[in-house]
N, C-alpha and C positions, 0 to 999 in steps of 0.2 A: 174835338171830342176828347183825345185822349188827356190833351192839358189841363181841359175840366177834370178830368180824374184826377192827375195829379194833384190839382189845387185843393180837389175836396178831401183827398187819401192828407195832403198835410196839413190841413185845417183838422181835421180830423184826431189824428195820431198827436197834436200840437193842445189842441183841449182836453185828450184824454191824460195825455202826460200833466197835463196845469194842475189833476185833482187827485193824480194815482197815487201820489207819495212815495216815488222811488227812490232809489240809490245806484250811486255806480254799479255797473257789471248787473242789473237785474234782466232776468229775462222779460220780452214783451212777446205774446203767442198774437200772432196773426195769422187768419184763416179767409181763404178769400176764392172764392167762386167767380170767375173772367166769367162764367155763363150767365148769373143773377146780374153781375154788373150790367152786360150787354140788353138785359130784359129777356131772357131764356132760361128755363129751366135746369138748375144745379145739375153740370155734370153732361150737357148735352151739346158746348159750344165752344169748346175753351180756345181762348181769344191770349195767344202769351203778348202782341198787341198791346192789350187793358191789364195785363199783368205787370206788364212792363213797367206803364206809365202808373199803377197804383204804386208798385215797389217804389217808384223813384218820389212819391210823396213821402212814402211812410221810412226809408231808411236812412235817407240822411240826416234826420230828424235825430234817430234813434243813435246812431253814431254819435250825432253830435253832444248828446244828454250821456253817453258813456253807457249807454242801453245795448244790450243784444235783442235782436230778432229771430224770432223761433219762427221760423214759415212751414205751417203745416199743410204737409199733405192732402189728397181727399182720399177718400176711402179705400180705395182699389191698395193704398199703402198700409192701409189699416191708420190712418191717421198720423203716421209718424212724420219727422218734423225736421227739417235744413236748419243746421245752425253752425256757425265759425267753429272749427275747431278747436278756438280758446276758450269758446264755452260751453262745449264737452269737457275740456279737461279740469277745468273749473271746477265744474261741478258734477264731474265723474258720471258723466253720461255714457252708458253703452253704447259705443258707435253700429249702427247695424250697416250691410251693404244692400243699397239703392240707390239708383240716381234715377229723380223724378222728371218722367215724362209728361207733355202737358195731357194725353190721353190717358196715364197713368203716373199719379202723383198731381196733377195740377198743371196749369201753366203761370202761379202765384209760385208754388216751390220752385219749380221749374228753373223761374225767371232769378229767384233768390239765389238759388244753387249758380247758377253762372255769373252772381254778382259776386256771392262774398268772396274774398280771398282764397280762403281755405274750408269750403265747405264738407258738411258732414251730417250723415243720416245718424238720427236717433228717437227711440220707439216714443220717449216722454218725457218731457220737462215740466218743471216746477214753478209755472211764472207767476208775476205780478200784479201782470196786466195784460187784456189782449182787447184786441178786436174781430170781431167774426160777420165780416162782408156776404153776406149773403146767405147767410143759416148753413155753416159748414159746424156748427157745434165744436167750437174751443175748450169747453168749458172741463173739458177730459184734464187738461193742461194748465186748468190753474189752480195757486194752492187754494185750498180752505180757509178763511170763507170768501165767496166772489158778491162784491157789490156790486151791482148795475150801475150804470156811469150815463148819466143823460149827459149829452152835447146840443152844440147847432144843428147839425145834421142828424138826420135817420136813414139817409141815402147815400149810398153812392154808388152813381150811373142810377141805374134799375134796380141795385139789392138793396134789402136791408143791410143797415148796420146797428149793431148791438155792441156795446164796450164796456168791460169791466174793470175794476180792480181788486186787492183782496184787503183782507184786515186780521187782524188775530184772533183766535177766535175767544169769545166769553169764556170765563170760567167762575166761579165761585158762588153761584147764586144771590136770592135776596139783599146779602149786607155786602157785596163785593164794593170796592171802589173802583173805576177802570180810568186808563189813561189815554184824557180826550185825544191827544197827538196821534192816540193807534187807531182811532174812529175810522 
């Protein structure tokens, strides 16, 4: 079970990357409910288990693209979000103090926080791109405006998944010209 997570968490994060339009050092906000994956109701089962085995689809991925990973919280944190310390300083994130438990914070941040190197709490990022495993509402976390992103999958395990990216937003009305690259 849990290597099908894996395979579907990098299948996954691997097609949403193919269409996002990133750049080095971009944030990617991933939200992810161990309960939904399992077939259980967000917040009622957390499996650091399915956390585990999702983080190891979706971070080597992101390393390897020169991508940061925002692992957000669940609510009990008020959504706030594990990310390396280099990208807090980066981009001048408030660090807050927490460290997420899988009963409080997730067992998705959880499992982040005791991956990355130098992990660090903060209330909210700016990202590019995320994915939101099981209706944990990402959508706090990414810039203006967020496209919906269809893939292969609309599952993984038991949740939903829903993936975004963003794009700039319109301006000028009627006679405007816009640059299809930013689409």
């Amino acid at each position: 079970m849990f290597e099908t997570l894996t395979q579907q968490a990098n299948l996954a994060v691997r097609e949403l990357l193919q269409v996002a339009k990133l750049h080095p050092k971009d944030i990617v906000v991933v939200g992810c409910s161990s309960s939904e994956v399992g077939g259980h109701r967000i917040g009622s089962d957390s499996s650091p288990e399915v956390a585990q085995a999702i983080l190891q689809g979706i971070y080597p991925v992101l390393q390897e693209a020169d991508l940061f990973l925002a692992a957000q919280c669940c609510e009990h944190l008020n959504r706030a979000l594990i990310v390396e310390e280099a990208c807090a300083r980066l981009y001048h994130l408030e660090q807050v103090n927490v460290i997420p438990q899988p009963k409080a914070g997730g067992s998705f941040a959880t499992a982040a926080y005791h991956t990355f190197q130098s992990p660090v709490a903060v209330e909210e990022v700016v990202a590019k791109a995320g994915m939101d495993i099981g209706g944990t509402l990402i959508g706090m976390h990414l810039a203006r405006v967020a496209v919906p992103v269809r893939i292969s999958l609309s599952k993984i395990g038991e949740a939903t998944l829903n993936c975004a990216r963003v794009r700039p937003k319109f301006v000028g009305g009627s006679r405007a010209v816009y640059n299809q690259d930013l689409l």
